[in-house]
DRENDO-1510 file (C-alpha; in Angstrom, 1 decimal, always signed):
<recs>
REC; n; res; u; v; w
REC; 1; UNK; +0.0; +0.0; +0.0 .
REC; 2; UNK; +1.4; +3.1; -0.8 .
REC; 3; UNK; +0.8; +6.0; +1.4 .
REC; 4; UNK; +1.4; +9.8; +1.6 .
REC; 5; UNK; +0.5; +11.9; +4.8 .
REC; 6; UNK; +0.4; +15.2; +4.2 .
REC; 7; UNK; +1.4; +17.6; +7.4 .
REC; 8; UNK; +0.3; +21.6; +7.3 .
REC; 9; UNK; +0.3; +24.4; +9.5 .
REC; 10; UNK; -2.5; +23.1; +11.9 .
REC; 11; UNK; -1.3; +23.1; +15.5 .
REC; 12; UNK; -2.0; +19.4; +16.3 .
REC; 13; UNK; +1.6; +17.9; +14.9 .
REC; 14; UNK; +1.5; +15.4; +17.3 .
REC; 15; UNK; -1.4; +13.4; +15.4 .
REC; 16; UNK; +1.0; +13.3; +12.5 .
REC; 17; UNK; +3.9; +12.3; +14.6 .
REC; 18; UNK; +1.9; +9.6; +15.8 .
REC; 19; UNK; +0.6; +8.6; +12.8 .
REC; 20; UNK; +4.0; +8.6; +11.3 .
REC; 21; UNK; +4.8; +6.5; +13.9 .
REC; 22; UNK; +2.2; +3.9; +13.6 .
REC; 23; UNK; +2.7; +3.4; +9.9 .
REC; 24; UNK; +6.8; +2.6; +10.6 .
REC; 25; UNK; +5.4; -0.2; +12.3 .
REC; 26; UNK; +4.0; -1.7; +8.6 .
REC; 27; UNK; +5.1; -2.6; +4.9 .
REC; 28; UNK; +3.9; +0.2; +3.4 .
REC; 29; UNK; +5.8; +2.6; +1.0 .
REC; 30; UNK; +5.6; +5.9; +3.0 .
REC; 31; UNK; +5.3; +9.2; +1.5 .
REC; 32; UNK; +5.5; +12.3; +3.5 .
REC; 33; UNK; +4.9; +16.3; +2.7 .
REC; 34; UNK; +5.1; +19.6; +4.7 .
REC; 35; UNK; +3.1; +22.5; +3.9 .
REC; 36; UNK; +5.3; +25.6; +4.0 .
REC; 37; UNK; +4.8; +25.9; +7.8 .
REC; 38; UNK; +3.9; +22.2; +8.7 .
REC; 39; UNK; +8.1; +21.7; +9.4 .
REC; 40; UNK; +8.3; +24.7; +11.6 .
REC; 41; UNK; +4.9; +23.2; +13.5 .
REC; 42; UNK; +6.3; +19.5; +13.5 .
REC; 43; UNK; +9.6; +20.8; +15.0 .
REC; 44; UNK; +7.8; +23.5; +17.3 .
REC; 45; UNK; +5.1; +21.1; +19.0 .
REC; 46; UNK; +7.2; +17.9; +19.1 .
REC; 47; UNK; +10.7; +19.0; +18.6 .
REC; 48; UNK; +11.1; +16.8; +15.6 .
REC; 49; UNK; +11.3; +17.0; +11.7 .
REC; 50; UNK; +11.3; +15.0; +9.0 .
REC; 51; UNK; +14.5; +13.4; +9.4 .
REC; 52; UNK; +13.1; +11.6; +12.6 .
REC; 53; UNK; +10.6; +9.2; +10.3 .
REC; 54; UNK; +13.5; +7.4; +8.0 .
REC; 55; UNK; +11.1; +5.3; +6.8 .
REC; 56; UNK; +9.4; +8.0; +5.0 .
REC; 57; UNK; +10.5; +9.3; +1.2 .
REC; 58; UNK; +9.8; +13.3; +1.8 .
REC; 59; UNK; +9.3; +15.9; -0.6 .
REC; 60; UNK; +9.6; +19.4; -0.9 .
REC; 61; UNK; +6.7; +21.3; -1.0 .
REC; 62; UNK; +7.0; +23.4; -4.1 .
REC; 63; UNK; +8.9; +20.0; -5.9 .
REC; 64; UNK; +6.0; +19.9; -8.5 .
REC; 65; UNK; +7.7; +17.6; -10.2 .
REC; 66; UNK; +7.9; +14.7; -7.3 .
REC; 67; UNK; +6.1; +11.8; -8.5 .
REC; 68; UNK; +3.3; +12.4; -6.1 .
REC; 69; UNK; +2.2; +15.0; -7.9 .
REC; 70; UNK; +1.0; +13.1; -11.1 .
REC; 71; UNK; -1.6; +10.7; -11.3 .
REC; 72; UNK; +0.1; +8.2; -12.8 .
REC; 73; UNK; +1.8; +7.4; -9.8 .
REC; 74; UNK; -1.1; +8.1; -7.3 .
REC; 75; UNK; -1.0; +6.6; -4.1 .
REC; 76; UNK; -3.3; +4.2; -2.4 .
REC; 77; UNK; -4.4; +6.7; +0.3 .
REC; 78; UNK; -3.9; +10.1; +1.8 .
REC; 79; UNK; -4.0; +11.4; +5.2 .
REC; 80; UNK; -3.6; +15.3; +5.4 .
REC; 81; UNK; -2.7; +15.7; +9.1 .
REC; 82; UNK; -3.4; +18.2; +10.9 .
REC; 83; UNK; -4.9; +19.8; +7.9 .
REC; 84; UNK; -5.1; +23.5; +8.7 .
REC; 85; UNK; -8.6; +25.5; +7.0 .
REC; 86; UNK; -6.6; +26.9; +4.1 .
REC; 87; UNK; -5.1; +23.9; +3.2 .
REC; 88; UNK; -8.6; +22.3; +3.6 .
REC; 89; UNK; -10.5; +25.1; +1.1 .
REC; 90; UNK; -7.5; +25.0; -1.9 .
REC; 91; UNK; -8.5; +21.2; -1.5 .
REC; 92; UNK; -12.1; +21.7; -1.9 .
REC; 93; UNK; -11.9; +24.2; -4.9 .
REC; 94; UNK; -9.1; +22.5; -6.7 .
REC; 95; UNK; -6.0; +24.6; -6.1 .
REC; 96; UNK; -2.9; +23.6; -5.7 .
REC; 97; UNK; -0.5; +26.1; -4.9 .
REC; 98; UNK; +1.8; +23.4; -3.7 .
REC; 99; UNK; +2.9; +19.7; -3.7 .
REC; 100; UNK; +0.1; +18.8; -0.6 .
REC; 101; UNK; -2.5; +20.3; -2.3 .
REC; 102; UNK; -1.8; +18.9; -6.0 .
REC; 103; UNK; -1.1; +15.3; -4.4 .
REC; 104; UNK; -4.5; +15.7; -2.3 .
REC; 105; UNK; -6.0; +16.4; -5.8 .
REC; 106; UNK; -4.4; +14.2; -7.4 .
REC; 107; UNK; -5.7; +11.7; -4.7 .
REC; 108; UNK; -8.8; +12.6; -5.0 .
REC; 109; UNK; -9.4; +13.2; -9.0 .
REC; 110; UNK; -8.3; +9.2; -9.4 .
REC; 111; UNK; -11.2; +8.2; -6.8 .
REC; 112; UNK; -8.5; +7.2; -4.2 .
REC; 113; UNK; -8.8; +7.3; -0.5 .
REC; 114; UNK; -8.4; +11.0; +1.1 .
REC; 115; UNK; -8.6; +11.6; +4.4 .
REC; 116; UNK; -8.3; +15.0; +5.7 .
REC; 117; UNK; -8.5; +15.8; +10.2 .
REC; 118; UNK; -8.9; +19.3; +10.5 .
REC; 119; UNK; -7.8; +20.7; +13.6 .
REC; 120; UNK; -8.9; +24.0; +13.8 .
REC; 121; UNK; -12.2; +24.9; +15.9 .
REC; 122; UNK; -14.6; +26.3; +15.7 .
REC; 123; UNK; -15.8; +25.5; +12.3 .
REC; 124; UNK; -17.5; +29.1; +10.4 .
REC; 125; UNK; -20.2; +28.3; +7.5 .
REC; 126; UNK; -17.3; +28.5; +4.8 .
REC; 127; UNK; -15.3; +25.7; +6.3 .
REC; 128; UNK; -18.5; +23.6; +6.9 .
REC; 129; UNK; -19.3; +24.2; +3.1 .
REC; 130; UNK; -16.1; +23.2; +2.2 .
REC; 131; UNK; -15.7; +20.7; +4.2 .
REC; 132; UNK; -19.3; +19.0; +2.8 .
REC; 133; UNK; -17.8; +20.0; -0.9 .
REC; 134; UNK; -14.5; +17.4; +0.4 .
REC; 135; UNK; -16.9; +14.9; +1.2 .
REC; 136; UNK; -19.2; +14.9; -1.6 .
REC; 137; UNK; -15.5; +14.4; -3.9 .
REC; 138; UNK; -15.2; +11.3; -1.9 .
REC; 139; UNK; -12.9; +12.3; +1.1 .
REC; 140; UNK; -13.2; +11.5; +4.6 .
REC; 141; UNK; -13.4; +14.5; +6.5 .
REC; 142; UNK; -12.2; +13.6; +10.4 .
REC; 143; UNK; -11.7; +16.4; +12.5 .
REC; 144; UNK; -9.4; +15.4; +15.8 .
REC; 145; UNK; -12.3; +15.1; +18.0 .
REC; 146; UNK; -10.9; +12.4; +21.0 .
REC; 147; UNK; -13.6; +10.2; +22.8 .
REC; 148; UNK; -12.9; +9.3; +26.5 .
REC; 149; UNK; -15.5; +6.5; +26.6 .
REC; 150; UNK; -11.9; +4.3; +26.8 .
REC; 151; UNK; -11.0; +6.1; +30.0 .
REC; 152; UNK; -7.5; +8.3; +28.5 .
REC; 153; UNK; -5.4; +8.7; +31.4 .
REC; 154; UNK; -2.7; +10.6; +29.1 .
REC; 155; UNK; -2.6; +13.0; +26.2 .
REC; 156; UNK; -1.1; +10.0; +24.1 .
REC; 157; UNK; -4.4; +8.1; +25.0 .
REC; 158; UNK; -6.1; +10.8; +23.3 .
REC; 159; UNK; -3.7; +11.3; +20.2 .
REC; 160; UNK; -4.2; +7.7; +20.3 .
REC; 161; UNK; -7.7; +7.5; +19.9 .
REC; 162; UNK; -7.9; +9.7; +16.8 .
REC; 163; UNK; -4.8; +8.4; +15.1 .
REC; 164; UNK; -6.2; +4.7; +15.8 .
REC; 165; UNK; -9.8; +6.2; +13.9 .
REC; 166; UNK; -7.6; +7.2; +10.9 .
REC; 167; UNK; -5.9; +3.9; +10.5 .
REC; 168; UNK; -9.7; +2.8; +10.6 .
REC; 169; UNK; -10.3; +5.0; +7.6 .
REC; 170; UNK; -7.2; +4.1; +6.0 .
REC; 171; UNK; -8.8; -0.2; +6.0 .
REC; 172; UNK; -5.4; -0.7; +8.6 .
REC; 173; UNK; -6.0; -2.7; +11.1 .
REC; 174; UNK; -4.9; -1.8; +14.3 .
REC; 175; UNK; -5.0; -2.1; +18.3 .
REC; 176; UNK; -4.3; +2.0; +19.4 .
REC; 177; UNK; -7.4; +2.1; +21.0 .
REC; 178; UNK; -9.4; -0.3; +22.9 .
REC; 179; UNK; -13.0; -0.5; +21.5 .
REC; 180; UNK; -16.1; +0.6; +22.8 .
REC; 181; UNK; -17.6; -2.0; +25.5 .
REC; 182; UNK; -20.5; -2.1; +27.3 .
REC; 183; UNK; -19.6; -1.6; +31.2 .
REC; 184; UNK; -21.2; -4.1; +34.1 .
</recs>
């Protein structure tokens, strides 16, 4: 399966650190991307950058020429996380000022799986819209929304939670979560 996450500007890095992290653990071929400000976010919230997930092939954000951005060589699925509100609305209208937005695109124009977790809150009506405009194309639209039904007892149980949901999305199996069970 091949794979390309997406990181922007979003505060909420660690999802995507965690994410990362979870998809090292598999035999997929791992793609990675920064928005122009996603780096300075990744290294800012979790002290880390790109050169922490080896496992990962990265690409420069204005590298319009990286195979990701062409859909003959379009991945299996995509996971734009955090995905900040601009990144989110050149998405849902088709622009693609960079090498996220024209892989998302990409992604999305050859009817493969994109999943985008907006971080941002509140939503306004424009986001909504565009959000509903994402998931009419045919993307999942998950925004980092924990549950505590499991009990967290850490922040990681709640990064966790929402980066075992996307694996859900993505069809990976996985055990980052319990599941929901009916208490005595």
């Amino acid at each position: 399966m091949k794979i390309i996450v997406g990181i922007t500007g979003a505060s909420g890095a660690v999802y995507a650190r965690r994410l990362l992290d979870e998809l090292a653990l598999g035999e997929f071929e791992l793609h990675g991307v920064f928005s122009k400000t996603g780096s300075e976010v990744m290294r800012y919230e979790c002290n880390v950058s790109e050169n922490d997930f080896p496992r990962a092939s990265w690409h420069k954000s204005d590298d319009m020429f990286s195979e990701i951005a062409s859909g003959s060589n379009a991945a299996d699925c995509m996971v734009v996380v955090p995905c900040s509100v601009n990144t989110l609305s050149c998405i849902a209208n088709g622009i693609t000022n960079n090498l996220l937005q024209r892989a998302a695109y990409v992604t999305l124009k050859e009817r493969r799986r994109l999943i985008v977790v907006p971080r941002e809150m509140p939503f306004d009506t424009i986001c909504l819209k565009n959000m509903l405009k994402l998931a009419n194309a045919g993307a999942t639209v998950m925004p980092a929304s924990p549950a505590f039904y499991h009990s967290p007892q850490t922040i990681d149980d709640l990064v966790g939670y929402v980066v075992g949901k996307i694996l859900d999305a993505m069809g990976i199996g996985n055990n980052v979560f319990p599941a929901w069970r009916k208490r005595d």
